[in-house]
The first five atom37 places (N, CA, C, CB, O) and aatype in JSON, in Angstrom:
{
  "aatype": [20, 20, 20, 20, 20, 20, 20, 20, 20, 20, 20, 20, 20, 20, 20, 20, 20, 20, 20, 20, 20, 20, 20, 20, 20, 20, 20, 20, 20, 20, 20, 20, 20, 20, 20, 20, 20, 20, 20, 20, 20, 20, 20, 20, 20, 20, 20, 20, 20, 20, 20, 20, 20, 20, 20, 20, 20, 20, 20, 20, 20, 20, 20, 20, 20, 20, 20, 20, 20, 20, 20, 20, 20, 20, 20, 20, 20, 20, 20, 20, 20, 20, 20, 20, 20, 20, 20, 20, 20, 20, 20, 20, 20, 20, 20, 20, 20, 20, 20, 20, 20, 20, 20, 20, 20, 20, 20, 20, 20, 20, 20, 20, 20, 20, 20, 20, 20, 20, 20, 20, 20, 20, 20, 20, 20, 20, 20, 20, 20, 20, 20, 20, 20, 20, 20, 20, 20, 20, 20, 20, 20, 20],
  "atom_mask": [
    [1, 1, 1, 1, 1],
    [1, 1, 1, 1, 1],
    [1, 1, 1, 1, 1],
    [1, 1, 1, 1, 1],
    [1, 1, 1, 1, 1],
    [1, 1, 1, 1, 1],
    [1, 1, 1, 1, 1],
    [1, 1, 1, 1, 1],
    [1, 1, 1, 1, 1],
    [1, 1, 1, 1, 1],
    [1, 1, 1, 1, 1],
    [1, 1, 1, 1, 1],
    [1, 1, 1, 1, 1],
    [1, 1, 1, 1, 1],
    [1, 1, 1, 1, 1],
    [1, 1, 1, 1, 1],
    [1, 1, 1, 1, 1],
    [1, 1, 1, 1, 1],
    [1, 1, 1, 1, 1],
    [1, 1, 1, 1, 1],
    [1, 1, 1, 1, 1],
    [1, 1, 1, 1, 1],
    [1, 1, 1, 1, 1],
    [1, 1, 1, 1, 1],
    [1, 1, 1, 1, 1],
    [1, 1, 1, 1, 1],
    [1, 1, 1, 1, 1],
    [1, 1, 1, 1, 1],
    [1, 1, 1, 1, 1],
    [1, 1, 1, 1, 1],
    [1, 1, 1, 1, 1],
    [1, 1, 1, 1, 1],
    [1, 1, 1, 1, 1],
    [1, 1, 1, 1, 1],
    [1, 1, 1, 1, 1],
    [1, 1, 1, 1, 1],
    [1, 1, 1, 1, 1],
    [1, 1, 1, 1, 1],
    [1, 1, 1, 1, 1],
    [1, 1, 1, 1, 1],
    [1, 1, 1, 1, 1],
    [1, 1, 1, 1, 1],
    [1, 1, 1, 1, 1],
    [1, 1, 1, 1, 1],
    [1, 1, 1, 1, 1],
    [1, 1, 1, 1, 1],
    [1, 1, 1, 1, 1],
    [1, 1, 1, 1, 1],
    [1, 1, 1, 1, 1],
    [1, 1, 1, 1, 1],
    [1, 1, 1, 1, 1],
    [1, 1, 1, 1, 1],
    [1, 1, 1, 1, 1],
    [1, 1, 1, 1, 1],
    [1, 1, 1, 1, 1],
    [1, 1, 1, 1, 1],
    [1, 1, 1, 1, 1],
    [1, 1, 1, 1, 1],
    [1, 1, 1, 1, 1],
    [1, 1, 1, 1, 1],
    [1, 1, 1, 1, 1],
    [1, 1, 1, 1, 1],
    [1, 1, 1, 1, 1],
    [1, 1, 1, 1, 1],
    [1, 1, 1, 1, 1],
    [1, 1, 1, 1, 1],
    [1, 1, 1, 1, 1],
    [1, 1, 1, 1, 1],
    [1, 1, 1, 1, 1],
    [1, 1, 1, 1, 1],
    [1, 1, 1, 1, 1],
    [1, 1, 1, 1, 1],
    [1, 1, 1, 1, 1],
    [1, 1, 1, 1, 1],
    [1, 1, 1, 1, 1],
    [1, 1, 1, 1, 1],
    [1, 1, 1, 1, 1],
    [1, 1, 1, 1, 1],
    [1, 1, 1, 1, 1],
    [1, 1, 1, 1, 1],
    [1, 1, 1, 1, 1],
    [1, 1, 1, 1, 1],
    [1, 1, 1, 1, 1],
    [1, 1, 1, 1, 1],
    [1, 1, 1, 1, 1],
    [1, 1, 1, 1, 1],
    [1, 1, 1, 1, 1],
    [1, 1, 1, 1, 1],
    [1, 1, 1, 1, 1],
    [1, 1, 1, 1, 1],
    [1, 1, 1, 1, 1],
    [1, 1, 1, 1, 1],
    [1, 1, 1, 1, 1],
    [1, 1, 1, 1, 1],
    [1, 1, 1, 1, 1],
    [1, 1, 1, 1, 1],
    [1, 1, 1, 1, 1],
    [1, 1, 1, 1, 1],
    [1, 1, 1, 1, 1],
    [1, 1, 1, 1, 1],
    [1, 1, 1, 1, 1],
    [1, 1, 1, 1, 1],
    [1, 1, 1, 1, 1],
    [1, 1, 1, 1, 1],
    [1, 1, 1, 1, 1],
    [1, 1, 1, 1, 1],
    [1, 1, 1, 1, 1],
    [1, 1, 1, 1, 1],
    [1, 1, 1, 1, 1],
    [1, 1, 1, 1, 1],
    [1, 1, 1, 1, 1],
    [1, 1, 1, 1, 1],
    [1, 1, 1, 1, 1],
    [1, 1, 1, 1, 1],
    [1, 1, 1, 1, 1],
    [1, 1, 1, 1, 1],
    [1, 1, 1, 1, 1],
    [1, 1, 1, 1, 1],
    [1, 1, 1, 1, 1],
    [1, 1, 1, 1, 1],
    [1, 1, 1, 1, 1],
    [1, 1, 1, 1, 1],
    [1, 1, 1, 1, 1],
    [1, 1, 1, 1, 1],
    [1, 1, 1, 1, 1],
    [1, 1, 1, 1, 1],
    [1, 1, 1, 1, 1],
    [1, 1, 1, 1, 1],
    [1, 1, 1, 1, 1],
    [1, 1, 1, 1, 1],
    [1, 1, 1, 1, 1],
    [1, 1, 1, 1, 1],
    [1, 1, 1, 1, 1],
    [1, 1, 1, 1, 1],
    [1, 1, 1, 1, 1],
    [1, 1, 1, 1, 1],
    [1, 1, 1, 1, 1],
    [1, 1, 1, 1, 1],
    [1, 1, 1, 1, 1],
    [1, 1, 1, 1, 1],
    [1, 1, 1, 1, 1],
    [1, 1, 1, 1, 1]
  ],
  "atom_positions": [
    [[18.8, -0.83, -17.37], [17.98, 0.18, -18.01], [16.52, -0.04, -17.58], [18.12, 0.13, -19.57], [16.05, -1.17, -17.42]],
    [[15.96, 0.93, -17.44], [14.58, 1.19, -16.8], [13.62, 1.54, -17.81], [14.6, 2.32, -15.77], [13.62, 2.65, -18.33]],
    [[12.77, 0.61, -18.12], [11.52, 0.56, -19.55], [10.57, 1.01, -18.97], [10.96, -0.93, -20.31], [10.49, 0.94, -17.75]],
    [[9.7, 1.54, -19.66], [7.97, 2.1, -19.17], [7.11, 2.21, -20.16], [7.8, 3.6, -18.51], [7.43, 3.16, -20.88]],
    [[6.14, 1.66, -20.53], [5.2, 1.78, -22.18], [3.65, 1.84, -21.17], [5.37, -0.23, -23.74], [3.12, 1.17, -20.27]],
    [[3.31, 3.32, -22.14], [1.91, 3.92, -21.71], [1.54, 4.18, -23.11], [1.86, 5.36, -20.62], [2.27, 4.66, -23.98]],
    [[-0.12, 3.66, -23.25], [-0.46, 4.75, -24.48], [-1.35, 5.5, -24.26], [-0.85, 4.28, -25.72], [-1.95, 5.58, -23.19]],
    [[-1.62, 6.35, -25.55], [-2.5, 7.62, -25.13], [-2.72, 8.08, -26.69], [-1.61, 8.95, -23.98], [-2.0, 8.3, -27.66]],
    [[-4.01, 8.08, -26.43], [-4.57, 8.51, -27.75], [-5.42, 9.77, -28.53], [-5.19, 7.68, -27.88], [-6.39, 10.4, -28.12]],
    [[-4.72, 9.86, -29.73], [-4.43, 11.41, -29.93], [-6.19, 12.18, -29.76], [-3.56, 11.69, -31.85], [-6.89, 11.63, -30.61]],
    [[-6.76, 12.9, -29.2], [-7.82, 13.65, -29.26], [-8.23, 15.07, -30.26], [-7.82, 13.91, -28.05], [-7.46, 16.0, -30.49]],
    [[-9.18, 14.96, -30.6], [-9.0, 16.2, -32.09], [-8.57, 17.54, -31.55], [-10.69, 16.61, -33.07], [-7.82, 18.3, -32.16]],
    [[-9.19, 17.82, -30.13], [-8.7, 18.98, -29.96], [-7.1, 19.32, -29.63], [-9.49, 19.4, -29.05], [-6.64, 20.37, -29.19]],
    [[-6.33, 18.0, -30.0], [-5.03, 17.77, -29.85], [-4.89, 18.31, -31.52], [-4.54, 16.06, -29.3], [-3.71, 18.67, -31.53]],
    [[-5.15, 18.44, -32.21], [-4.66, 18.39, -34.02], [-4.96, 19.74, -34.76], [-5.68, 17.11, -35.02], [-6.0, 20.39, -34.63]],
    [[-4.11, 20.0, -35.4], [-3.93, 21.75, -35.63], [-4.36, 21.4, -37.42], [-1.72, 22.69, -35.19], [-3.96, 20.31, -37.81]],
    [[-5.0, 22.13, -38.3], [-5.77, 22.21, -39.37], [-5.37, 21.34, -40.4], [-5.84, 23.43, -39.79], [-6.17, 21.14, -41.31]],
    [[-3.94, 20.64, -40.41], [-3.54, 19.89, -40.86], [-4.53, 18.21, -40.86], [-2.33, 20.11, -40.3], [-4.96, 17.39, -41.66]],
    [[-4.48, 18.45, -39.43], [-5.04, 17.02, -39.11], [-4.1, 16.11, -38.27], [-5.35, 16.26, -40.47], [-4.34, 14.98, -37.86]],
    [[-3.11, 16.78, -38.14], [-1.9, 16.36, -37.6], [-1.51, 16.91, -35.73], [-0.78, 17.03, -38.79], [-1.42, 18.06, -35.3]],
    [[-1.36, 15.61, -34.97], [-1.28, 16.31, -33.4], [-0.28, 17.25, -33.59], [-0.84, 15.27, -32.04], [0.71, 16.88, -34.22]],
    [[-0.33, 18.68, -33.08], [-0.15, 19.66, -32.62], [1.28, 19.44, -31.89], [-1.28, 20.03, -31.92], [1.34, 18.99, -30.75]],
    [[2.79, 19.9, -32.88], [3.62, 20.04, -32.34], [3.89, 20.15, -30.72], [3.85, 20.77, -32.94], [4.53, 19.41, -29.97]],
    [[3.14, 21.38, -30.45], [3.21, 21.54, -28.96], [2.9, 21.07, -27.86], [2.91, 22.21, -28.71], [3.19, 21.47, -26.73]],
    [[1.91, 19.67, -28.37], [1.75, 18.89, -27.41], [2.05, 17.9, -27.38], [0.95, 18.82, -27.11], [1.2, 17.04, -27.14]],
    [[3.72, 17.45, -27.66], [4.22, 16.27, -27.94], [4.68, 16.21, -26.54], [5.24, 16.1, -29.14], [4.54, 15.14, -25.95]],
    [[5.36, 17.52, -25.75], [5.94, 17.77, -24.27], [4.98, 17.17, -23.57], [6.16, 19.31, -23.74], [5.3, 16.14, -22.97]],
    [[3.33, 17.73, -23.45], [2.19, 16.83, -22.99], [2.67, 15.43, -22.63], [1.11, 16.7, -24.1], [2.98, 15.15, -21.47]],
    [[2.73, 14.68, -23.49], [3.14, 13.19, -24.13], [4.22, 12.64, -23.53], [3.52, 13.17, -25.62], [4.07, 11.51, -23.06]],
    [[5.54, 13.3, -23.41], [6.67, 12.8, -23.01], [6.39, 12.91, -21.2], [8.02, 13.71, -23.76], [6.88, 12.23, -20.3]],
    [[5.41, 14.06, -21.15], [5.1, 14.22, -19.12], [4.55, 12.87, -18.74], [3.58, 15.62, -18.46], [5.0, 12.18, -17.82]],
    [[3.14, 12.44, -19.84], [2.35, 11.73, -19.22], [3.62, 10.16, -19.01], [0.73, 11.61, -20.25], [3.87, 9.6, -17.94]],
    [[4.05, 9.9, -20.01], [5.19, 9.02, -19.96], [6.05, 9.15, -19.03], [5.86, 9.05, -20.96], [6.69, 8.1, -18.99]],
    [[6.39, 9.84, -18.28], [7.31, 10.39, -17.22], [6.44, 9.91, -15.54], [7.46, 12.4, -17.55], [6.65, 9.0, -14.74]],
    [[5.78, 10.66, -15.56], [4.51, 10.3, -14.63], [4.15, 8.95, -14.86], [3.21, 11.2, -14.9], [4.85, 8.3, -14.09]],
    [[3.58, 8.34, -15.36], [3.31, 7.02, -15.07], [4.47, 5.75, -15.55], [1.94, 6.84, -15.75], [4.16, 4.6, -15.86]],
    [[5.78, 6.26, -15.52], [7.03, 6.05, -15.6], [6.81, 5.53, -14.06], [8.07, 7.32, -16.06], [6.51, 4.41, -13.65]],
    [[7.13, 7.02, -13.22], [7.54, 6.74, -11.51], [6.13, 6.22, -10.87], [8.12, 8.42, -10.52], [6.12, 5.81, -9.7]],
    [[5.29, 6.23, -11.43], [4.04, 5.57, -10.87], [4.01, 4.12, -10.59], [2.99, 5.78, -11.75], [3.46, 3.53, -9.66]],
    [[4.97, 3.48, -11.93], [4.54, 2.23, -12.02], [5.98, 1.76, -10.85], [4.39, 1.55, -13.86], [5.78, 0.83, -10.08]],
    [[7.25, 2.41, -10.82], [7.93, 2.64, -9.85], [7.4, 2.85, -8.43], [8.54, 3.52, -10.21], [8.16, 2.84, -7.46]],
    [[5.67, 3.09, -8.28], [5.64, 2.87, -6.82], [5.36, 4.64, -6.57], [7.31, 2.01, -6.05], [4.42, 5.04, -5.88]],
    [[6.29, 5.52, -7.23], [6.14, 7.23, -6.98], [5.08, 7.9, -7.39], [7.14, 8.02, -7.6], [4.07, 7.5, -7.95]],
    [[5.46, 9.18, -7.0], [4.39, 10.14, -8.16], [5.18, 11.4, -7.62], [2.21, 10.21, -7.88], [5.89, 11.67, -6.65]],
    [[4.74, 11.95, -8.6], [5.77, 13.72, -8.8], [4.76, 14.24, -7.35], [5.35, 15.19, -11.07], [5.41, 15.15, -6.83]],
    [[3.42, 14.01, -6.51], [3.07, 14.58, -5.73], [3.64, 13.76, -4.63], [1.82, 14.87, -5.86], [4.37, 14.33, -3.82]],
    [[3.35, 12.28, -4.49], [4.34, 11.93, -3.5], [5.91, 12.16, -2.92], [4.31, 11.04, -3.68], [6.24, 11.85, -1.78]],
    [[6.86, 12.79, -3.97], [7.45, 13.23, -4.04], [7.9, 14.5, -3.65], [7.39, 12.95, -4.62], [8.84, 14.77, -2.91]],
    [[7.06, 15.3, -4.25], [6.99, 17.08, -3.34], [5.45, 16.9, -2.09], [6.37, 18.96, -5.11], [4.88, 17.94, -1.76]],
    [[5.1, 15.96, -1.69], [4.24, 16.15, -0.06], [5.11, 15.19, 0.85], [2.28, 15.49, -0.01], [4.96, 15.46, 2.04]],
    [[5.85, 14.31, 0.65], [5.63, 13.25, 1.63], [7.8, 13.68, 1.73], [4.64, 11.16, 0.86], [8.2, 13.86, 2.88]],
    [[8.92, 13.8, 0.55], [9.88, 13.96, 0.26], [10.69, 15.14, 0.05], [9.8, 13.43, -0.39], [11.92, 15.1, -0.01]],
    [[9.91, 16.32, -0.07], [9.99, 17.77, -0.43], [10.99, 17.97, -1.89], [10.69, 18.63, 1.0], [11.82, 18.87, -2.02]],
    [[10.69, 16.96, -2.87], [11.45, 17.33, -3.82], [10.72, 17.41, -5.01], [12.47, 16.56, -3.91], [9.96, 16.53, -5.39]],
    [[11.06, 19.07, -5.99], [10.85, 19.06, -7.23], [11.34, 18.55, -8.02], [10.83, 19.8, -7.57], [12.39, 18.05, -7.62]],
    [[11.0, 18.26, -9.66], [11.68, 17.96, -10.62], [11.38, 19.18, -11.93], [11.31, 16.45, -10.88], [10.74, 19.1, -12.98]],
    [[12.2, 20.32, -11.3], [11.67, 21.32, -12.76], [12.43, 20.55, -14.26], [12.5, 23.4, -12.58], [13.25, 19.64, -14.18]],
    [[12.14, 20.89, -15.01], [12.58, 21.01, -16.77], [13.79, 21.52, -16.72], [11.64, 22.07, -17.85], [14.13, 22.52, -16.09]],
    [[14.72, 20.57, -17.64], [15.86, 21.54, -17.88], [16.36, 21.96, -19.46], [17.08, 20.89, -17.16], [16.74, 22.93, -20.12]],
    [[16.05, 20.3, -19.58], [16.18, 21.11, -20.83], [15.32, 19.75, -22.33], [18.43, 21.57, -21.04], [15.45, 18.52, -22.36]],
    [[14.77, 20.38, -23.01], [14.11, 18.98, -24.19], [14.38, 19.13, -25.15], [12.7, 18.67, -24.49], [14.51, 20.28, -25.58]],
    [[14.54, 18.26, -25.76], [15.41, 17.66, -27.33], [14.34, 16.65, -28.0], [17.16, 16.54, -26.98], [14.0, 15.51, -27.7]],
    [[13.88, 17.67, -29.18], [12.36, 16.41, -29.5], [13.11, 16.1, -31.44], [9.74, 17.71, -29.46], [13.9, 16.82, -32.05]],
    [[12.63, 15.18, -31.78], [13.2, 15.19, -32.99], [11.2, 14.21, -33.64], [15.3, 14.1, -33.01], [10.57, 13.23, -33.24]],
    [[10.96, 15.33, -34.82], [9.43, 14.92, -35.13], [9.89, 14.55, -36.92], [7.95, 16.57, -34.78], [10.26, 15.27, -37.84]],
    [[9.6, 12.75, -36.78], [9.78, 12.09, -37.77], [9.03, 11.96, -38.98], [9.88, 11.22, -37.38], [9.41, 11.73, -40.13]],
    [[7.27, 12.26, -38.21], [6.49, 11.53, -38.75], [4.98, 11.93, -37.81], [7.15, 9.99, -38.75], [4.69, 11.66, -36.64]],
    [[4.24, 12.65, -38.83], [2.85, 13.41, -37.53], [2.21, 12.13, -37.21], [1.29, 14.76, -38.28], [2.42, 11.15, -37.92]],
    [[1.5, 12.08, -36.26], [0.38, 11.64, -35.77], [-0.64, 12.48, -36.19], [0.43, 11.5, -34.44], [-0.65, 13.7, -36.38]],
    [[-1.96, 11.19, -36.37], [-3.05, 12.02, -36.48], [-4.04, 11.47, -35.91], [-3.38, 12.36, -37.67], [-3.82, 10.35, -35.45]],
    [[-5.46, 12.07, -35.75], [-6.3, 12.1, -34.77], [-6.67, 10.75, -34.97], [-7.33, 13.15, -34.78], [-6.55, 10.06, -35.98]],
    [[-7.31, 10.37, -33.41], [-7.69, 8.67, -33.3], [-6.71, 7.71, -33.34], [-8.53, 8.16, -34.41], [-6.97, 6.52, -33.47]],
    [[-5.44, 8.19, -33.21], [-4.55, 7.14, -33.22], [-4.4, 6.8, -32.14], [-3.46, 7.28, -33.72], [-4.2, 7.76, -31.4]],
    [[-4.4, 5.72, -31.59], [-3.71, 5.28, -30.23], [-2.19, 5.48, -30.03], [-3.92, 3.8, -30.03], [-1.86, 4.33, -30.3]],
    [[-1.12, 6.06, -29.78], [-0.12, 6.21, -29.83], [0.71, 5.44, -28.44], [-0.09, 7.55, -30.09], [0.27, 5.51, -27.3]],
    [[1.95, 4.73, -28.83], [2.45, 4.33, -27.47], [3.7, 5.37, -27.32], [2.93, 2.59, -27.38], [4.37, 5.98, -28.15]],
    [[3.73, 5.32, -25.63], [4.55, 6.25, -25.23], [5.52, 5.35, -24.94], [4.13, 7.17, -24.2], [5.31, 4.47, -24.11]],
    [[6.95, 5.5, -25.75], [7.88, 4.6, -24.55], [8.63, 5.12, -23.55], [8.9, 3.81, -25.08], [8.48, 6.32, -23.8]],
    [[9.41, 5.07, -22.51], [9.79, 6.12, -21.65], [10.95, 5.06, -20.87], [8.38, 6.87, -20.64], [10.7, 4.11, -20.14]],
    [[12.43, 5.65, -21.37], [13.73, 4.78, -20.5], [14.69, 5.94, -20.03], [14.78, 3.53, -21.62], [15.03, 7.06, -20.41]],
    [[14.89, 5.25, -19.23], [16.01, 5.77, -18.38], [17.16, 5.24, -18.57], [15.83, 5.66, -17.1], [17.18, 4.36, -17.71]],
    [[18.06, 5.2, -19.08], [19.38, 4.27, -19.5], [20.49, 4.61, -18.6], [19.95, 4.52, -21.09], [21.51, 3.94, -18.69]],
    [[20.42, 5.61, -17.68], [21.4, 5.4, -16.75], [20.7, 6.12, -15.34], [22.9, 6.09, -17.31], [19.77, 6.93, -15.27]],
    [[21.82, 5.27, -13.87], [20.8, 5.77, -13.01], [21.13, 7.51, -12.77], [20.84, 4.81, -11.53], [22.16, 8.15, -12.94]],
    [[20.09, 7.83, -12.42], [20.14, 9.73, -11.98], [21.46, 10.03, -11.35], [18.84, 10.32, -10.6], [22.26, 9.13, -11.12]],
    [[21.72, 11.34, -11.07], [22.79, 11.46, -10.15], [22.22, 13.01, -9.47], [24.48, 11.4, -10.99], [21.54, 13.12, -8.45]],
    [[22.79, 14.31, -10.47], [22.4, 15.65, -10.22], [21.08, 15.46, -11.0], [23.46, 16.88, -10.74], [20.0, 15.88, -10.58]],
    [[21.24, 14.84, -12.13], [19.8, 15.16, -12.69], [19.25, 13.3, -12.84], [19.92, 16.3, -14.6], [19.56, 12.17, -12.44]],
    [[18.16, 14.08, -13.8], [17.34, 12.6, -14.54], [16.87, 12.67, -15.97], [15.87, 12.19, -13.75], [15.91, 13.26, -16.45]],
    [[18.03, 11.74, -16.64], [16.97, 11.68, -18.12], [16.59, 11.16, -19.06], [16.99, 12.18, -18.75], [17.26, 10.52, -19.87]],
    [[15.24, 11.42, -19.07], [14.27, 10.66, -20.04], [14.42, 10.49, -21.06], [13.28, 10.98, -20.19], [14.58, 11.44, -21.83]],
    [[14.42, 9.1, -21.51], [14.6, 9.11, -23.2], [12.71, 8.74, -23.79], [16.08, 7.4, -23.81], [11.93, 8.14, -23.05]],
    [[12.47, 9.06, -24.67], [11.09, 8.88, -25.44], [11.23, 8.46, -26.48], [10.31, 9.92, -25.66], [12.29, 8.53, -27.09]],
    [[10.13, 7.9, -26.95], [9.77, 7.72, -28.55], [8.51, 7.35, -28.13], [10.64, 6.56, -29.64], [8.08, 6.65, -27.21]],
    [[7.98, 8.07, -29.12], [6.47, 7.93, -30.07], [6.43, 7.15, -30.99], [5.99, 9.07, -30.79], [7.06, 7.27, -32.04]],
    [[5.54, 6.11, -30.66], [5.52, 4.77, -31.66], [3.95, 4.99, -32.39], [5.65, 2.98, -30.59], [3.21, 5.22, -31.43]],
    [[3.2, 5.03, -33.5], [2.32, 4.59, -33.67], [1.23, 3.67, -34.07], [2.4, 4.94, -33.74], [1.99, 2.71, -34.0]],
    [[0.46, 3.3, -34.32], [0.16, 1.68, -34.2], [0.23, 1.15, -35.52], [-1.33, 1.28, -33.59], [-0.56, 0.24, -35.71]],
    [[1.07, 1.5, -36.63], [1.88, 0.04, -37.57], [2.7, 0.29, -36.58], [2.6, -0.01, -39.45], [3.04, -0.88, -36.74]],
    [[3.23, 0.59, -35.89], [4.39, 0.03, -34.79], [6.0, 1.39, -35.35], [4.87, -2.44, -35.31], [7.16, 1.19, -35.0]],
    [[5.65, 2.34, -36.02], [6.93, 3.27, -36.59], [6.88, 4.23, -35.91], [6.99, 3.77, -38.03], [5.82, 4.84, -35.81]],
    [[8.11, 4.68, -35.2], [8.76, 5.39, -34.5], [8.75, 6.87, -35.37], [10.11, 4.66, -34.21], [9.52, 7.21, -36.27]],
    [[7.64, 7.61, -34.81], [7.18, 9.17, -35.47], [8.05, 10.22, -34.76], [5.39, 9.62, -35.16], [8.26, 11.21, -35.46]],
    [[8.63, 10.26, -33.48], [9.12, 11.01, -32.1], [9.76, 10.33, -31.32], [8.15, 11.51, -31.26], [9.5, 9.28, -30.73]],
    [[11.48, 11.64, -31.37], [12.22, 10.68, -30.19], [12.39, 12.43, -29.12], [14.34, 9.54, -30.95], [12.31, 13.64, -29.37]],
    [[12.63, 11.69, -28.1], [12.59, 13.3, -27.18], [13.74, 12.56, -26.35], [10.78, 13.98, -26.06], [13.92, 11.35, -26.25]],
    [[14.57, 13.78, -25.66], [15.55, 13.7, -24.85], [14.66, 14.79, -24.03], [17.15, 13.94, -25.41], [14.17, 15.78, -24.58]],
    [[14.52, 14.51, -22.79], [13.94, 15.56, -21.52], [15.37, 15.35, -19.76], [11.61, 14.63, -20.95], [15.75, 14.48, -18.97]],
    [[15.54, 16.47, -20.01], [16.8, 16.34, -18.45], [15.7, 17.23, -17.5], [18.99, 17.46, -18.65], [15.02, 18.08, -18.09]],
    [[15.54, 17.04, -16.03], [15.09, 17.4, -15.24], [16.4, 16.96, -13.91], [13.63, 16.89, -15.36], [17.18, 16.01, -13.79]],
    [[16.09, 18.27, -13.06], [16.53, 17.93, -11.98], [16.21, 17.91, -10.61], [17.2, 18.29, -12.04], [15.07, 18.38, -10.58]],
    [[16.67, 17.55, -9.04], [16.5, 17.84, -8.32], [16.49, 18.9, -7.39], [16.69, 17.33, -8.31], [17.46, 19.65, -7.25]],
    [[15.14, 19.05, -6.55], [15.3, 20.16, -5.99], [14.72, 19.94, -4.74], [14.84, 21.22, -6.69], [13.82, 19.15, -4.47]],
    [[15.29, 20.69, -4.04], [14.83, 20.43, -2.69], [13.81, 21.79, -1.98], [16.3, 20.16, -1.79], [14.35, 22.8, -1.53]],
    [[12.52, 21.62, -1.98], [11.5, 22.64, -2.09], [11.75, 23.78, -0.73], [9.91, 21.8, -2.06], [11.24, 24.89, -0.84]],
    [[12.54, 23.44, 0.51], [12.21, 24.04, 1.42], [13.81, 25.24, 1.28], [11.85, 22.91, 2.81], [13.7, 26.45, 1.45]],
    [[15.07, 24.61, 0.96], [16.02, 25.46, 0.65], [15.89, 25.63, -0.68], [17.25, 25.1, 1.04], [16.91, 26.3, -0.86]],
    [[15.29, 25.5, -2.0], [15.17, 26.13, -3.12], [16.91, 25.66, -3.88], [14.75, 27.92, -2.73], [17.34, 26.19, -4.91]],
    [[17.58, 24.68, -3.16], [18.34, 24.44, -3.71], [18.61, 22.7, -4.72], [19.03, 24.88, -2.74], [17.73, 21.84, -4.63]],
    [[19.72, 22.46, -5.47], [19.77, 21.42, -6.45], [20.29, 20.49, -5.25], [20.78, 21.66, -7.94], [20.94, 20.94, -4.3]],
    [[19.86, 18.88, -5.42], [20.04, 18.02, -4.53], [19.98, 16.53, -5.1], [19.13, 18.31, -3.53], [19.08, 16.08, -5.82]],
    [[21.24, 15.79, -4.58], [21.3, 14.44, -5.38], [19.98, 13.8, -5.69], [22.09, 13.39, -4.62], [18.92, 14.23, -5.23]],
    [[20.07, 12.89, -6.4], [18.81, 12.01, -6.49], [18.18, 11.21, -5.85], [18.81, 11.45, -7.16], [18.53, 10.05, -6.03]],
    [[17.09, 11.42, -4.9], [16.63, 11.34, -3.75], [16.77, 9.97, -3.51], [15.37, 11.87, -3.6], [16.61, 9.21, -4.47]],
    [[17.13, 9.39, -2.12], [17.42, 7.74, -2.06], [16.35, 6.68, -2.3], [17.91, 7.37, -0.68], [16.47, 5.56, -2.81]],
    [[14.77, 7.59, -1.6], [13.98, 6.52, -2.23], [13.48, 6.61, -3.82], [12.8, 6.42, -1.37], [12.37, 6.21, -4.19]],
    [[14.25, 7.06, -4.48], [14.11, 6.99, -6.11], [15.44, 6.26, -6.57], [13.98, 8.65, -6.89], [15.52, 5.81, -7.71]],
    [[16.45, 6.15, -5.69], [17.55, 5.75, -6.47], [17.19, 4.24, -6.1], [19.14, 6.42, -6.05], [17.19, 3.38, -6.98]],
    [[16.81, 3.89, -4.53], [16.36, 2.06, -4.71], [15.72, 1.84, -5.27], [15.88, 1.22, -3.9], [15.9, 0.75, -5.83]],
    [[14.54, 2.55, -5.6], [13.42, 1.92, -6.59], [13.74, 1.69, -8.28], [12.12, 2.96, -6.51], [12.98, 1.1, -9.03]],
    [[15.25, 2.4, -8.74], [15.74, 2.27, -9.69], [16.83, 1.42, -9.61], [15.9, 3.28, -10.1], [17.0, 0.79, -10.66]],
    [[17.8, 1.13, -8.51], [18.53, 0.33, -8.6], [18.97, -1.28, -9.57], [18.33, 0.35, -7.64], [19.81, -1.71, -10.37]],
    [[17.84, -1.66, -8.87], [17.45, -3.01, -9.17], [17.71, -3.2, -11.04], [15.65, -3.22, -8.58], [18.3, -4.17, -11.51]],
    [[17.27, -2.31, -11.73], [17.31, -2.28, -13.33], [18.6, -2.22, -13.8], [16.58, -1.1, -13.97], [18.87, -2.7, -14.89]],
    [[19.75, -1.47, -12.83], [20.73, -1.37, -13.7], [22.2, -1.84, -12.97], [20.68, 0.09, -14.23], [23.34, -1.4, -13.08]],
    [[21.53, -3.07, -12.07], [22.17, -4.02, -11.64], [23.35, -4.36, -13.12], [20.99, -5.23, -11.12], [23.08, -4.32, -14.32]],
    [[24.63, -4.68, -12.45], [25.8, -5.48, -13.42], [25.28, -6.77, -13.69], [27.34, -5.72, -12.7], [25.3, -7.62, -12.8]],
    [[24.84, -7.03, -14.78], [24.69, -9.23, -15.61], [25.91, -9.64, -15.43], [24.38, -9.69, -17.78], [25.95, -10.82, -15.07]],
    [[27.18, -9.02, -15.56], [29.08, -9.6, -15.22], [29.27, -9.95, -14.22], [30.33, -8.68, -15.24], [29.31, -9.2, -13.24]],
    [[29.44, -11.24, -14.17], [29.61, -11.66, -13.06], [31.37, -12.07, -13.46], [28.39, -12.86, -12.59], [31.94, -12.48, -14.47]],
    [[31.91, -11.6, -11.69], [33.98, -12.11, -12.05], [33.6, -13.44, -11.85], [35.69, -11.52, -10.65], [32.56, -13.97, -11.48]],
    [[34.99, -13.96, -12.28], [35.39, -15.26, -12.2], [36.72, -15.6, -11.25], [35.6, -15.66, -13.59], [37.12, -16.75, -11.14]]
  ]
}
């Protein structure tokens, strides 16, 4: 399994009259986690579509909101991958905030695309070595 912890902290013009960050920019949150996910992997969603010719559109997100955030909080992003890609890739999240309680969990699926035929395409090889390594077998036979 593939771990990634970024934080990012909530800004007022993030918080709707409540005082509370703004439903709609929890997706914000789960990107920036995503992005500096494959960053710290070495990638980036532009290295990827200049140097690889592959997109990763949205397919589909699953957010479940526990508990608001509110402004000035430092919030951590966590961001795993629990199995490797194949047709698609997907992100698991949670929004932690700093007593350390889990406010947001998001499920995000994205897939591959290959920019020049506009068509769906396995999970590109230099993303699958750079993930490999995490979800190596610990079983060793006897």
């Amino acid at each position: 399994m593939y771990v990634f912890k970024t934080k990012k902290r909530v800004r007022y013009a993030e918080t709707d009259k409540m005082g509370y960050l703004y439903y709609g920019h929890y997706a914000k949150y789960y990107e920036i986690g995503r992005v500096e996910a494959l960053r710290d992997l070495g990638l980036s969603y532009q290295k990827m579509e200049d140097d690889y010719g592959i997109m990763l559109p949205v397919l589909s997100l699953e957010s479940r909101f526990k508990m608001p955030a509110y402004y000035d909080e430092e919030l951590e992003i966590v961001t795993q991958l629990k199995e490797l890609p194949s047709k698609m890739i997907t992100f698991h999240h949670q929004i932690i905030n700093p007593k350390g309680v889990i406010i947001n969990t998001a499920i995000v699926k994205l897939f591959f695309v290959d920019m020049k035929s506009n068509k769906r395409v396995e999970t590109p090889a230099h993303l699958a070595e750079k993930l490999h390594p995490y979800f190596k077998s610990t079983n060793k036979s006897t």
